[in-house]
LUMFI-369620 format. One record per residue (C-alpha): z, y, x; residue number from 1; chain; residue in one letter. Coordinates in steps of 0.05 Angstrom, whole numbers, plus 32768, in hexadecimal, padded with zeros to 4 digits. Each point is the difference from the previous one (the first is absolute). Last residue first. Layout:
- w / v / u / dogu / vexba / kollum
- Z / Y / X / NUM / A / a
...
END
This chain:
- w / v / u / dogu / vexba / kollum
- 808B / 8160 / 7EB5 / 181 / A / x
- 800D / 7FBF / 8019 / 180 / A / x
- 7FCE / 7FCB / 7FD7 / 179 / A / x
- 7FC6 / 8029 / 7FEF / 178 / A / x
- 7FCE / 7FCD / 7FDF / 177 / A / x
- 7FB7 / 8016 / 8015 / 176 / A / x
- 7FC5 / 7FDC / 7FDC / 175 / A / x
- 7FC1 / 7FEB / 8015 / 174 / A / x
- 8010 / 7FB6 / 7FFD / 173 / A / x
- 8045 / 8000 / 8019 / 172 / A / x
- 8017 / 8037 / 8035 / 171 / A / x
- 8050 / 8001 / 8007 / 170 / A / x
- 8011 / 8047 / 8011 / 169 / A / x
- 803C / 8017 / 802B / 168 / A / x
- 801C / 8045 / 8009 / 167 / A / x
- 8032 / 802B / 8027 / 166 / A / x
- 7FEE / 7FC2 / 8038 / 165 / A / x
- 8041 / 7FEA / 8034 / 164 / A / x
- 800C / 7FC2 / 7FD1 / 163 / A / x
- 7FC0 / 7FF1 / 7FF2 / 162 / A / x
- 7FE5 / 8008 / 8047 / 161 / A / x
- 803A / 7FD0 / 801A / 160 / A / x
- 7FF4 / 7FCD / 7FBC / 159 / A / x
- 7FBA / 7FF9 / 801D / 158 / A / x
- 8017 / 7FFB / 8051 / 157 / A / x
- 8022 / 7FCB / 7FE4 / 156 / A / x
- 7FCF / 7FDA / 7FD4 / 155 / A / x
- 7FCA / 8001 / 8033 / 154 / A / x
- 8029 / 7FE2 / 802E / 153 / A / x
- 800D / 7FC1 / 7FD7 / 152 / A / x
- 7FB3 / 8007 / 7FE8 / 151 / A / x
- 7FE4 / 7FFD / 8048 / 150 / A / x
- 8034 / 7FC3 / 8015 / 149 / A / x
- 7FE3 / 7FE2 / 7FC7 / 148 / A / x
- 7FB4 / 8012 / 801A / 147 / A / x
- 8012 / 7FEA / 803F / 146 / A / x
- 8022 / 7FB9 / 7FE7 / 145 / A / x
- 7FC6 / 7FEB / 7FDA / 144 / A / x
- 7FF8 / 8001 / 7FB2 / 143 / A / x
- 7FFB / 7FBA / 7FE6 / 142 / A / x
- 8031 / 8009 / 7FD2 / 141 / A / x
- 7FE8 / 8044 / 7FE7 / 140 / A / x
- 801C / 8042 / 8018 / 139 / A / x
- 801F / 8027 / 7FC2 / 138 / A / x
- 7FD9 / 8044 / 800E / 137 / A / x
- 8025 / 8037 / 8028 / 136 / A / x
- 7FEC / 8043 / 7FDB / 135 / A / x
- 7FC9 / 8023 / 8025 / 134 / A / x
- 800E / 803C / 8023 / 133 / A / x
- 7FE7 / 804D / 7FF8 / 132 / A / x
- 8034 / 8033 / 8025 / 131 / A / x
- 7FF8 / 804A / 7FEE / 130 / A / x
- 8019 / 8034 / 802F / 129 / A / x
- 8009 / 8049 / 7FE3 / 128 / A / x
- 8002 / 8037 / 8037 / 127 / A / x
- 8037 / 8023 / 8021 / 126 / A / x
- 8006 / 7FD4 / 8039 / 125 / A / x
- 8040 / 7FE3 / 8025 / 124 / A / x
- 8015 / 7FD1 / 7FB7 / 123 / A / x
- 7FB8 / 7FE4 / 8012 / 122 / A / x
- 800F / 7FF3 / 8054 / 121 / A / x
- 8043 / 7FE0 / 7FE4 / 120 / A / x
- 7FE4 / 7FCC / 7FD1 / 119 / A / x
- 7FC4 / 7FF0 / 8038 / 118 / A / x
- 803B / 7FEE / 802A / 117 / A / x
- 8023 / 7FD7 / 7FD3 / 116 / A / x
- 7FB6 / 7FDB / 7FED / 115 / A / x
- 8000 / 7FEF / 8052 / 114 / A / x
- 804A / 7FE6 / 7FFA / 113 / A / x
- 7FF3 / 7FD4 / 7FC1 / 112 / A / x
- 7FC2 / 7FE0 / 8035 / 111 / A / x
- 802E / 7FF9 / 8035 / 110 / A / x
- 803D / 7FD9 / 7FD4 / 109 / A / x
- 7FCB / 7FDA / 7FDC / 108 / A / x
- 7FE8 / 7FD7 / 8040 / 107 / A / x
- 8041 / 8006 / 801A / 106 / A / x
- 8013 / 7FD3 / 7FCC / 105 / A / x
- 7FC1 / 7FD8 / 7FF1 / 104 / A / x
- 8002 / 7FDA / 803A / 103 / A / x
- 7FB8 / 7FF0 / 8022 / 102 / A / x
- 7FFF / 8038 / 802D / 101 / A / x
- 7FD2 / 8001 / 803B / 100 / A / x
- 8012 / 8045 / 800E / 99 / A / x
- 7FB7 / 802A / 7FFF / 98 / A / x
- 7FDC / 7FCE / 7FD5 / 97 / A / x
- 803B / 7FF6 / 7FD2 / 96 / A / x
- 800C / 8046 / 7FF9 / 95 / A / x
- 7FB5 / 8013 / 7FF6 / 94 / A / x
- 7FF5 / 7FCF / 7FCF / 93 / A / x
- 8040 / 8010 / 7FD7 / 92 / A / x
- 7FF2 / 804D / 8010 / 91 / A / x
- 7FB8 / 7FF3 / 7FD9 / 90 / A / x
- 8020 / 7FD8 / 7FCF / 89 / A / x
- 802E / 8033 / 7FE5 / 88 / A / x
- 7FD5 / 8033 / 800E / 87 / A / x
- 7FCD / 7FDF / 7FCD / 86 / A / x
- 802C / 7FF6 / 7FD1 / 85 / A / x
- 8017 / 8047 / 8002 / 84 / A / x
- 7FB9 / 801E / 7FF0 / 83 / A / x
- 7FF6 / 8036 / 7FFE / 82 / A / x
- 801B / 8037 / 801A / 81 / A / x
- 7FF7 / 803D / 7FD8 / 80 / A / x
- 8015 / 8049 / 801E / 79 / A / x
- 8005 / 8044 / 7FD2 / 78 / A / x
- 8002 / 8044 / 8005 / 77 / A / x
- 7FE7 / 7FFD / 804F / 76 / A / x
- 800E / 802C / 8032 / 75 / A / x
- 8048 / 7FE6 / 8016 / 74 / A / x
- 7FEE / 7FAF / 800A / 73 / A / x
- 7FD5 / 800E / 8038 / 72 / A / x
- 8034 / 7FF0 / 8043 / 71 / A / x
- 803F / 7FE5 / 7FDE / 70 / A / x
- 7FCD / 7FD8 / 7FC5 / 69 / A / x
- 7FCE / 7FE2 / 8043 / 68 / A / x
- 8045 / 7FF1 / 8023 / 67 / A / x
- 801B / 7FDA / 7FC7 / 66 / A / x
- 7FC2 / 7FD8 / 7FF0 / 65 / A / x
- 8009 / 7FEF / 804B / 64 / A / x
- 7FDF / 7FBD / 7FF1 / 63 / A / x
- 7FCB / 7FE1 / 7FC3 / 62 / A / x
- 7FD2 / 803B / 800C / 61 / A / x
- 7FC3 / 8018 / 7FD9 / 60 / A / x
- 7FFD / 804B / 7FF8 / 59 / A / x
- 7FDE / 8022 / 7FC3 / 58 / A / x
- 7FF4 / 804D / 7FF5 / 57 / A / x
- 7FF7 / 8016 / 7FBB / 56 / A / x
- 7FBC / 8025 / 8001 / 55 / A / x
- 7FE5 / 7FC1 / 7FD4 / 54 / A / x
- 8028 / 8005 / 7FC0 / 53 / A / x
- 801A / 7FB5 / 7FF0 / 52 / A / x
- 7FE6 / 7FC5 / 7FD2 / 51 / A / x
- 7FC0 / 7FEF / 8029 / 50 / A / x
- 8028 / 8000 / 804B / 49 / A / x
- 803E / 7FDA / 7FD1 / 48 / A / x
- 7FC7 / 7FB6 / 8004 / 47 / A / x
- 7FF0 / 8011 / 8048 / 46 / A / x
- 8048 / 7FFF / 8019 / 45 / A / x
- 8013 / 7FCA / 7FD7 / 44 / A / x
- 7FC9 / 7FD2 / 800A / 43 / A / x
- 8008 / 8011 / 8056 / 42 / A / x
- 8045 / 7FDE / 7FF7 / 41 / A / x
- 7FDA / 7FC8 / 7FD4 / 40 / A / x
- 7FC3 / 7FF6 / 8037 / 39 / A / x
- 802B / 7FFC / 803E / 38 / A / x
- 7FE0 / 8018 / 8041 / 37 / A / x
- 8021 / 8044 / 8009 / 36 / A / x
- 8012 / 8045 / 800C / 35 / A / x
- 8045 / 7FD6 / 7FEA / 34 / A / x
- 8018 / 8015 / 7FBD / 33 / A / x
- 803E / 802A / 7FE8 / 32 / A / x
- 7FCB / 8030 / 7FE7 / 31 / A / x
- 8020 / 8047 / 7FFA / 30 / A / x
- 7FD9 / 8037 / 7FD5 / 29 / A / x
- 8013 / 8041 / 8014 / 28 / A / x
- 8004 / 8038 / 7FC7 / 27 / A / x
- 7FEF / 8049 / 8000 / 26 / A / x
- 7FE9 / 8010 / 7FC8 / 25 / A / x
- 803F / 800F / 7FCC / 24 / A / x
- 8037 / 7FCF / 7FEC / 23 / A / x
- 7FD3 / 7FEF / 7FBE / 22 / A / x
- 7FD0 / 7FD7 / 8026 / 21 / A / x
- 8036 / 7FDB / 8024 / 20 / A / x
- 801C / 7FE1 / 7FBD / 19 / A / x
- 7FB8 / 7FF0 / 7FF1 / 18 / A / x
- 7FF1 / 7FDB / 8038 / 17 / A / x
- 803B / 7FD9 / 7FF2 / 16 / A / x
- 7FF9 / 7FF0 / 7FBE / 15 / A / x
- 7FB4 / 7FE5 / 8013 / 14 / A / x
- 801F / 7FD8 / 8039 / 13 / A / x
- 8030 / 7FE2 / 7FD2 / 12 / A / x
- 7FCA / 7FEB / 7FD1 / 11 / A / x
- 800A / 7FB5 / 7FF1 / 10 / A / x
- 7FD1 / 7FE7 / 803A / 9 / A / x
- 8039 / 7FD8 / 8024 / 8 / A / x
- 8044 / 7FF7 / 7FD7 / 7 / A / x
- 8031 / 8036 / 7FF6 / 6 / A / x
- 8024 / 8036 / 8025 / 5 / A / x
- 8002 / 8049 / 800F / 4 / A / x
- 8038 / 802C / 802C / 3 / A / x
- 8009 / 8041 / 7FF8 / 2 / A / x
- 8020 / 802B / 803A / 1 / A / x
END
């Protein structure tokens, strides 16, 4: 597993892509968004659709990430989900919506619980799985208490990818910095 890092449009999707070009051809392209509504999760998808081969396959799915690698992960080279921020606050939505949660605790505990699983279902596969996230930005004062609660997670289920990741690059202006060789 790789994991890749940095600040939004600094080229981690481009290091990415071409990571999973040099696997081989066969290489599934995993969009952490909703089929959806919202403009930036749709950005991101659209945006990487220019950069990457088109006979990769792509998926969108922000649940059962794990099932989707158990069940296809084997006959591809390579998998990319992107983007982690966006799961992140994709299973904080859906989490809330679907328990009424308001507490952070179990809030985080659930979401660090659906990253372990996708963890196993990649060590389960024989193929490379690289993880694009955004670094968590220092919230400003005014920043509201969802989008802290979304950087708090954020920067756990971060350090969990790092830590479990054979390598991490931080992306800054164009330019790869291997941190954990």
């Amino acid at each position: 597993m790789i994991l890749i890092t940095g600040g939004a449009r600094v080229g981690k999707t481009k290091l990415a892509i071409n990571i999973c070009k040099n696997t081989g051809p066969n290489v599934l392209y995993l969009a952490t968004s909703k089929p959806s509504e919202d403009f930036f999760e749709r950005e991101i998808v659209r945006r990487s659709r220019k950069q990457r081969p088109f006979n990769w396959d792509v998926r969108e799915a922000f649940l059962g990430l794990d099932s989707i690698l158990d069940e296809e992960g084997t006959k591809y080279n390579a998998i990319l989900i992107e983007n982690i921020r966006v799961l992140v606050s994709n299973l904080m939505d859906y989490f809330r919506q679907d328990r009424g949660w308001t507490d952070l605790k179990p809030l985080t505990r659930e979401i660090i619980e659906e990253i372990n699983r996708i963890i196993l279902a990649a060590r389960r596969i024989n193929s490379l799985v690289v993880f694009v996230t955004n670094e968590v930005n220092i919230h400003p004062p005014d920043a509201d208490e969802a989008f802290k609660a979304q950087m708090e997670i954020l920067g756990r289920v971060n350090q969990q990818l790092a830590a479990i990741s054979r390598e991490v690059y931080w992306v800054a202006s164009g330019i790869p910095v291997k941190i954990k060789p």
